[in-house]
N, C-alpha and C positions, 0 to 999 in steps of 0.2 A: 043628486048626490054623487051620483059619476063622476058628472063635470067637474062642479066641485073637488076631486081627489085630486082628479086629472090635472088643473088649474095647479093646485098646489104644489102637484108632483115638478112640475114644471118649472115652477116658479123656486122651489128648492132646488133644482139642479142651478137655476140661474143666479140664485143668490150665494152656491157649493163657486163656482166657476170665478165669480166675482172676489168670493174671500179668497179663493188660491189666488187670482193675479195680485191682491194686496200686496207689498214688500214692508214689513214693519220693521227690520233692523237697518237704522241707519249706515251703522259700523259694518263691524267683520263679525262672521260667528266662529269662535276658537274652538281649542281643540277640545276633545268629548268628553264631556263629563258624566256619561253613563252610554257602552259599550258590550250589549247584549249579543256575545258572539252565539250563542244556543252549546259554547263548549269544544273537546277534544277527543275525537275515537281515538283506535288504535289499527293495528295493522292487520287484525284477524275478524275483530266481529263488522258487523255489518246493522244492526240493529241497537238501540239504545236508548236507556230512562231508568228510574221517571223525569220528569219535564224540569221537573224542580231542581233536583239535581243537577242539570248540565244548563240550567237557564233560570236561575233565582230571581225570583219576583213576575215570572213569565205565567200565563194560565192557558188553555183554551177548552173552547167549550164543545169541542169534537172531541169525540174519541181516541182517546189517547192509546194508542199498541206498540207493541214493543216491550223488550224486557222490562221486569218481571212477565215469566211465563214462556208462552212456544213462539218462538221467532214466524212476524207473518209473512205470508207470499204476495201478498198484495194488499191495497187496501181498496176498499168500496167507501161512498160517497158518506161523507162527513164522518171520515176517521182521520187522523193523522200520526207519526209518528217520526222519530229522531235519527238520523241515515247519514250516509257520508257521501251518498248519490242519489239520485231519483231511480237510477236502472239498479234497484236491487233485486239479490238475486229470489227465483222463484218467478221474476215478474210476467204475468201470462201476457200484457200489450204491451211490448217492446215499441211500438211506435209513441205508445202515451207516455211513459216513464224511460227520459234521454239521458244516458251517461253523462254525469256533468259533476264537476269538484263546486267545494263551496265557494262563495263572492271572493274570497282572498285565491283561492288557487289553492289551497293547502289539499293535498287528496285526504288526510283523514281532520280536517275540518268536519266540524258537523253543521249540517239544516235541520230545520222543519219542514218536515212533506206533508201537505195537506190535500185530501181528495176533496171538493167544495159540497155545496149544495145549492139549491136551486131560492134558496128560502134567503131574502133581506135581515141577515140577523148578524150577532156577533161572536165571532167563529173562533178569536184570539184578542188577550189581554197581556200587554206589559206596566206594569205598575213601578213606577219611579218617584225616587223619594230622596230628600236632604236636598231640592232645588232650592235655590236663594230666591225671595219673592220679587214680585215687581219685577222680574224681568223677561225679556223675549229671547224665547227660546226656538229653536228649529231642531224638528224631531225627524228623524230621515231612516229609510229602511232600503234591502235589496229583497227584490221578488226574481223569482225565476219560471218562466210559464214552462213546465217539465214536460210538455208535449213537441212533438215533433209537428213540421206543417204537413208533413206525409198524413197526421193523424185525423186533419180537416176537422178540430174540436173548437167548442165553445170554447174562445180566451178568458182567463179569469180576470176580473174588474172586483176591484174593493175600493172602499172610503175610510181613509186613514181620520179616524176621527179623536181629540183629546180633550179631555177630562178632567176636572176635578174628581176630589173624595165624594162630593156630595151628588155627582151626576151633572154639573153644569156644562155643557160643550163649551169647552174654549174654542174649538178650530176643527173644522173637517176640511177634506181636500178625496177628489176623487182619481185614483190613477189610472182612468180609463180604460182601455182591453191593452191589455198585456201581451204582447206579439211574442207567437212560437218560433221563437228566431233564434236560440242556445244561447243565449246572451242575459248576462243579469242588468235588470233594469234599478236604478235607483228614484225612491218618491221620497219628498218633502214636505215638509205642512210648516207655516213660521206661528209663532202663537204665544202671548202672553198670560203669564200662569197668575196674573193680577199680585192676592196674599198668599195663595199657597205654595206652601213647598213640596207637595205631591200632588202627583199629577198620572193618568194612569192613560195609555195607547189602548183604543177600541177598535179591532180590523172589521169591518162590515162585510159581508159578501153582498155582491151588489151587482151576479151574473145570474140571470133567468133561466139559468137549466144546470142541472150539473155533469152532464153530458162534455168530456172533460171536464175545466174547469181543477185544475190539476197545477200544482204549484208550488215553490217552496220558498219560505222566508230566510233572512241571516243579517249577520250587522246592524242591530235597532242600535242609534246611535242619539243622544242630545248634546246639543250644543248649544252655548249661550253667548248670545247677541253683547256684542263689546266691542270698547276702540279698539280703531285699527293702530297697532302698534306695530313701527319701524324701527331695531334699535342701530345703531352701527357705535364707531369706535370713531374720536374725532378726526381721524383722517376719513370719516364718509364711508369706510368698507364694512363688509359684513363680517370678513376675517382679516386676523394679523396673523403672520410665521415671525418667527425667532429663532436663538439658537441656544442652545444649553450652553447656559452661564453668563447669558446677558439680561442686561436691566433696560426696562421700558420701562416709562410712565405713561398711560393713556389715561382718555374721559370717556365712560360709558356714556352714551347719550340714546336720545329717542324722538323719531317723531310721531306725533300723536293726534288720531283724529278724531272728531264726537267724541273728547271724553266724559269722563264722570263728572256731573255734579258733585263739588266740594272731596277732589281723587286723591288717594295718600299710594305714594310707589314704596317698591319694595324690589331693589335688584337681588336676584340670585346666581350664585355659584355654583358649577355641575364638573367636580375632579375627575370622576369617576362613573357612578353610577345614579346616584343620586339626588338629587336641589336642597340647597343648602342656601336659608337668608345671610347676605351678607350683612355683620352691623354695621350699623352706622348707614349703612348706602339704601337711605330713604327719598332720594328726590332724583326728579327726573335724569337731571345730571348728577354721577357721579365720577370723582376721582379713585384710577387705580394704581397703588403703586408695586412693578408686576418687575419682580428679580427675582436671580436665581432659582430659578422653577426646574425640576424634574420634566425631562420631554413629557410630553403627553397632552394629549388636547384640553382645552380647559375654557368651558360653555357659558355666557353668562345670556340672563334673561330680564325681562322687566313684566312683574307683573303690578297692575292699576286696579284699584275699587274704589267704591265710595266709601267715604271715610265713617270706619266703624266694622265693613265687610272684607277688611284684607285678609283676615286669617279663616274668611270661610273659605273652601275648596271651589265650591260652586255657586261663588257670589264675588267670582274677580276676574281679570282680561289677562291674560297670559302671552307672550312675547312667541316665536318663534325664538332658538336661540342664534347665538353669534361667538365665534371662537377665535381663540389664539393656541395656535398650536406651534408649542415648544419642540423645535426638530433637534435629535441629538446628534452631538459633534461625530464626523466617523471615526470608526475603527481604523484608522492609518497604517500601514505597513508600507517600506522601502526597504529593498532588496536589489543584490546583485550577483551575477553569476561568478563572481572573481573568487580569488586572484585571474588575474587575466593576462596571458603572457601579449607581451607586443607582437603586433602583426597580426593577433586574435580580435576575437566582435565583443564587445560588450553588450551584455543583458540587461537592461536594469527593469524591475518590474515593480509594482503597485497595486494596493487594493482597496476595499473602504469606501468608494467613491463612485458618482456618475461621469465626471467631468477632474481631468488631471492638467498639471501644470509643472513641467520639468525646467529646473535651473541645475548651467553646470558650475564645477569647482568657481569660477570667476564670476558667479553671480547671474550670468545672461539665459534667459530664457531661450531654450533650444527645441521643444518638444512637447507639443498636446496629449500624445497618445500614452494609455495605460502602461503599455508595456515597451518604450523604445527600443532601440540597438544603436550603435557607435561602432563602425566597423572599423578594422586597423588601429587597432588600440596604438597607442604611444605615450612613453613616457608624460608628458606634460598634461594627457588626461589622466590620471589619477588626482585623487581628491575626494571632498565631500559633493555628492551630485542632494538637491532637496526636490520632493514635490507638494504640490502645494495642493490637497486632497479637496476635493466640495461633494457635499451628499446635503441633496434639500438646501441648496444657497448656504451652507455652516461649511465650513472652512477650516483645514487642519492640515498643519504640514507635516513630513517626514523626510528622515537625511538616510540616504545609503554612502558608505566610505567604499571607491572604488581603489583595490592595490592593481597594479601595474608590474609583472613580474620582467627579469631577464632572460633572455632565448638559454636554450637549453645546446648546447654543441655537442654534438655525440660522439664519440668514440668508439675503435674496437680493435682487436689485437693482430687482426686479420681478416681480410677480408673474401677470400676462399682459401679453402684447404683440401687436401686430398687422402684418403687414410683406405684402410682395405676391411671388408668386413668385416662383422665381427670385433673391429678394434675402436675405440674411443678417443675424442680428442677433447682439451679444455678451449671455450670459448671465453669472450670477458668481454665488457661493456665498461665506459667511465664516461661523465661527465653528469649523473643526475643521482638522484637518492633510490630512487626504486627503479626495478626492470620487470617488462614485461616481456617473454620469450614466444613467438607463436610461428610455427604450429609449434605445441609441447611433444613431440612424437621424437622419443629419444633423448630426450634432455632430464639428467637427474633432479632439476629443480627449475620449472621455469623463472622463476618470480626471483633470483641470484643474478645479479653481477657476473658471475664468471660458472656456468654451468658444464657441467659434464655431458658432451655428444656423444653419442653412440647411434646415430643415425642406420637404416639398411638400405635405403636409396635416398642418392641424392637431392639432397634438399638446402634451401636456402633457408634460414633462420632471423626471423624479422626480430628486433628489438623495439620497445616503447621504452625509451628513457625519460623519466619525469623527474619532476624538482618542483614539488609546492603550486601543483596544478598546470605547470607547461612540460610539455614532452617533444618529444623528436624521434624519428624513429633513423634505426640502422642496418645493416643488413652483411651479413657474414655465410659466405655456400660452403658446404661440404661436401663434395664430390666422393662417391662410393667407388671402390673397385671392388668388384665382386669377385669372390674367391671363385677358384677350380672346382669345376663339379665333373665327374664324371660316371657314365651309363654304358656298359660292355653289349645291355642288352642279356634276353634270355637266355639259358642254355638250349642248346638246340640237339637234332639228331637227324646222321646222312649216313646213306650206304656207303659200303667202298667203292670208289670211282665217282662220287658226286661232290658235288659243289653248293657253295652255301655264301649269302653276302652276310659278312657282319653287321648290326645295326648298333653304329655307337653314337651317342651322343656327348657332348661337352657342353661346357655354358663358363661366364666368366666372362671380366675382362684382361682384353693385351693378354693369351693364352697361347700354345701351340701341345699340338697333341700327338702320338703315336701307338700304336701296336707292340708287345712282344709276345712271344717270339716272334721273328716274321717269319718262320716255316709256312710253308704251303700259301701264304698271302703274296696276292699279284702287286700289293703297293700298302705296306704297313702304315703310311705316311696320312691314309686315307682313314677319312670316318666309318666308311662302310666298302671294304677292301672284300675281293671274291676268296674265301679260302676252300679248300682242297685238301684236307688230313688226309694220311691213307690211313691212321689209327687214332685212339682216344686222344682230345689233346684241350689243356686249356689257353686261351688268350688273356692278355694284361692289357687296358687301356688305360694311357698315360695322358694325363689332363697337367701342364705346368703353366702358372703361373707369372710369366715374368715380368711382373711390377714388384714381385717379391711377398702376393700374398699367399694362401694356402692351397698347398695342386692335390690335384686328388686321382688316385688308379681304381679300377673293378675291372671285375674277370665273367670272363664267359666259360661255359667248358662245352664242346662236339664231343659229342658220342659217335663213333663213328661203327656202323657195322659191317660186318664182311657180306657181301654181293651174293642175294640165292638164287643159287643155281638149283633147279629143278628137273631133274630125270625125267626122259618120257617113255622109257623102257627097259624092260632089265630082265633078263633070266633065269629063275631060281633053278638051276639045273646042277649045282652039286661038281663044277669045274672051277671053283671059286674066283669066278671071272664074271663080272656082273650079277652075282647071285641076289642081292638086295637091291631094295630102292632107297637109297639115302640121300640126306639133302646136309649136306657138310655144316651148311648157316646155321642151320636151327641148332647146334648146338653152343650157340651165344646168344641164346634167348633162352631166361629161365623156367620158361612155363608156356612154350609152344602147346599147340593143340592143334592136330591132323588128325583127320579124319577118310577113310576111303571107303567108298562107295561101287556095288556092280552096276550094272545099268539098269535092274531093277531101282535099285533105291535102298540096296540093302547093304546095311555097314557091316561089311566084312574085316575091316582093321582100324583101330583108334588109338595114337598116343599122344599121352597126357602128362605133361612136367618134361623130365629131360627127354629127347627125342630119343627113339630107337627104331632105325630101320626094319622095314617091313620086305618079311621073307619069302613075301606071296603066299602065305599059310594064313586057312583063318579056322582057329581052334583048335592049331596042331596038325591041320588037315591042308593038302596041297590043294590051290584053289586049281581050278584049270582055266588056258591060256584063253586071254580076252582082251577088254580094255576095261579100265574100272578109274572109278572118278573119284579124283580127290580136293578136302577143302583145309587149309594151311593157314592155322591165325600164329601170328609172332608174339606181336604184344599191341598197345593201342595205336605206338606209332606207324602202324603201317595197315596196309589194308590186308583184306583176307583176300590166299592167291589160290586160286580155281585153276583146274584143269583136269587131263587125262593122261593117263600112264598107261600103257601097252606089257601085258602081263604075257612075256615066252616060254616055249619047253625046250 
């Protein structure tokens, strides 16, 4: 009975091996007519269901986890669940379950993750239904083996087996061990559904341990076996361009291969978004007649059946399609930088387009580029300049009219002047409609023909004279004479018999200067002259002007004081011949303060405000003869005078 098993087991693999190498669609297999993507997460969950839900008509016979309920961390052998990765979170073997996005790439795509088992059974069902009978169909899926090779696991192996309602194998096909390479693999099985129009997908597991064995499904796709259909446009292309507002006529046409026994065509139309039958356009060949169309791409297709099957969905040959796309004429603009005076550049500029074409006033093509220049304008270029716009091979011209103006000659009333501070002159400009004055510093108005200056230093005043976009500039100086300033300097203060320099200063131009009075000055004629008062005196200094503008005088005043003489001895002895100690000076100072001292330290005489001599008495009482020290303040301008006095009998 062994052998027996064993024989058979065998011998179905080899008879499994033999039906996959079959090829039963002569044709092509077109596009899916059932597209089992397993659905759409979102950006926050990570777990998802039930099955039904995100995969209608989908079953299996593992364990389904996932919401409804507590979000799992993993799963154990023969569960599965709905993910947008295999590495979800929670997962305790990160080598077994490998970050990876679904078969499209989409990161919130959703799979099937299934942990396997060890047992030949069947683990997941798609059940598919409204197939057109009698025909060959190819059923195809993506696996992912969700293990890493770090993980050193069993590869998962299944047998994509299909089905009638009743249980009869149409077709199995085995996709051998699944390699842990982070890559999704695709399997196929080709197979005829005879009369039925459902049909359901059985996954076997069909790996001997489930020691990994870890994996995830996406994209169950059918497709049905049909001619191969080529169509083009009778010029042989797969696309036409055009241009907003022209007329084509073409022939849809097709080449066609293994078609249908007794085939009825049916071209369709795609404006927009959706296939639309065209009437009338039922045979291979048809005529379009194709004006006036809004830009926009515009798709046509051929789809073929047996006749009686055109209007099923899933019982006819579908085209790839083929377009004509209406490009729209461009947005045109021509522009120029004018008026342009002669002897200036011309601008001309363009937009709208990939590729430009410039014609001047006389027709002749002169310039490729978008935006040319024409340098040294002259009269004879003026006129209309065209260009001739292309966006998408569509074609549109545009004219700019270039004016050509006359030179501007400037004028002015004067071209320097000379005026003296403080005074104003009128300036004037002719030969254009508007003025620009710069610098503005002193001018009542710059943007006037004829402004009012009152400049404080020498300046030159530029003009912009314009007329209808050409200017010219001009230039007029005003030359400043600065009036007489004069500075006598501080009042000062000297004893009698001293000497003092004057510190005068002047400023101005073309000036001369002097002194009065010249008393006591060694050279009045001078800025800073030695003077010599013997008593109070004030000076005038004279700042004049001879250009004739404004001179100016200021005054100093010397204070001059009388020379102190200081007594070193005196005899208060009652012959009224040296009886005091007086100091004659100190009574030109309003608030002296003397002070005298014994040679202890002790102050025996002090006067304070007007001076009054000291009678060698201190309290009324005769001091006796010695020497006694005294301290003599005037006022701030002078320093305090120390010494000693010799006191006799």
């Amino acid at each position: 009975m062994h052998s027996l098993s064993k024989a058979l087991f065998f011998l179905c693999i080899l008879l499994l091996a033999n039906f996959a190498k079959a090829q039963l669609c002569s044709g092509t297999f077109g596009q899916p007519l059932i597209n089992q993507t397993f659905g759409q997460g979102n950006n926050t969950d990570n777990w998802y269901g039930p099955l039904a839900q995100y995969a209608p008509g989908a079953s299996t016979y593992t364990t389904f986890v996932g919401p409804p309920g507590v979000s799992p961390r993993n799963l154990t052998a023969n569960q599965s669940g709905l993910v947008k990765t295999p590495a979800t979170p929670g997962n305790p073997y990160p080598i077994y379950w490998q970050p990876h996005a679904d078969h499209t790439g989409d990161p919130n795509g959703l799979m099937l993750l299934i942990d396997g088992v060890a047992t030949q059974t069947v683990f997941f069902e798609q059940r598919m239904e409204n197939l057109c009978p009698y025909t060959i169909l190819r059923l195809s899926l993506w696996v992912l083996n969700s293990n890493s090779p770090a993980a050193n696991a069993q590869n998962p192996n299944m047998i994509l087996r299909i089905a009638d309602p009743n249980h009869n194998i149409l077709a199995e096909k085995s996709t051998e061990n699944i390699p842990a390479d982070g890559t999704w693999h695709q399997y196929a099985v080709e197979f005829s559904n005879s009369n039925s129009s459902t049909v359901i997908l059985q996954l076997v597991n069909h790996t001997p341990t489930n020691s990994g064995n870890d994996f995830a499904l996406d994209d169950i796709t059918v497709q049905a076996c049909g001619p191969d259909i080529s169509p083009f446009f009778n010029t042989n292309n797969q696309s036409l361009n055009m241009c907003e507002g022209s007329t084509i006529n073409f022939i849809l046409d097709a080449n066609i291969t293994a078609g249908y026994p007794s085939a009825v065509y049916q071209w369709q139309e795609n404006t927009g978004s959706s296939w639309t039958d065209m009437v009338g356009k039922t045979t291979k060949q048809a005529s379009i007649d194709f004006s006036n169309r809004i830009p926009g791409t515009y798709q046509y297709r051929l789809i073929t059946a047996m006749n009686g099957n055109i209007d099923r969905t899933y019982c006819r040959a579908v085209s790839e399609p083929i377009k004509v796309t209406v490009n729209p004429l461009p947005t045109t603009t021509a522009e120029n930088s004018g008026p342009v005076c002669i002897g200036s550049t011309i601008q001309l500029n363009a937009s709208g387009g990939t590729s430009y074409k410039w014609f001047g006033p006389d027709g002749q093509f002169f310039s490729a580029a978008q935006n040319p220049t024409i340098a040294n304008a002259t009269k004879a270029m003026k006129g209309t300049y065209t260009v001739q716009v292309t966006l998408n091979e569509c074609t549109l011209p545009a004219a700019t009219t270039v004016e050509i103006l006359d030179p501007i000659i400037p004028a002015t009333n004067m071209q320097t002047a000379t005026i003296c501070e403080g005074r104003s002159i009128q300036l004037e400009a002719s030969g254009g409609s508007t003025y620009l004055w710069q610098p503005s510093t002193g001018l009542s108005d710059p943007h006037i023909s004829n402004p009012i200056a009152s400049p404080t230093e020498t300046t030159t005043y530029t003009v912009q004279i314009s007329n209808n976009g050409c200017s010219a500039p001009a230039q007029i100086t005003v030359n400043v004479n600065k009036n007489a300033t004069a500075d006598a300097g501080a009042d000062q203060k000297i004893l009698t018999g001293q000497s003092i320099n004057l510190n005068g200063k002047v400023s101005g131009n073309d000036i001369t200067y002097y002194w009065s009075p010249s008393n006591y000055l060694d050279d009045p004629t001078k800025l800073n002259p030695v003077a010599k008062p013997t008593e109070d005196i004030t000076y005038t200094l004279h700042a004049i002007s001879n250009s004739g503008c404004t001179s100016a005088i200021d005054e100093v005043f010397i204070k001059v004081y009388p020379k102190v003489v200081i007594p070193n001895t005196f005899s208060p002895n009652g012959d009224n011949i040296n009886d005091t100690w007086n100091i004659p000076a100190a009574g030109s100072f309003p608030n002296p303060i003397v002070k005298i001292t014994n040679r202890y330290g002790q102050l025996v005489y002090q006067s304070t405000g007007t001076f009054k001599p000291w009678d060698g008495k201190m309290n009324g009482k005769d001091l006796p003869p010695a020497v006694y020290y005294y301290t003599i303040y005037l006022n701030e301008d002078f320093q305090s005078y120390t010494g000693w006095v010799m006191l006799m009998r």
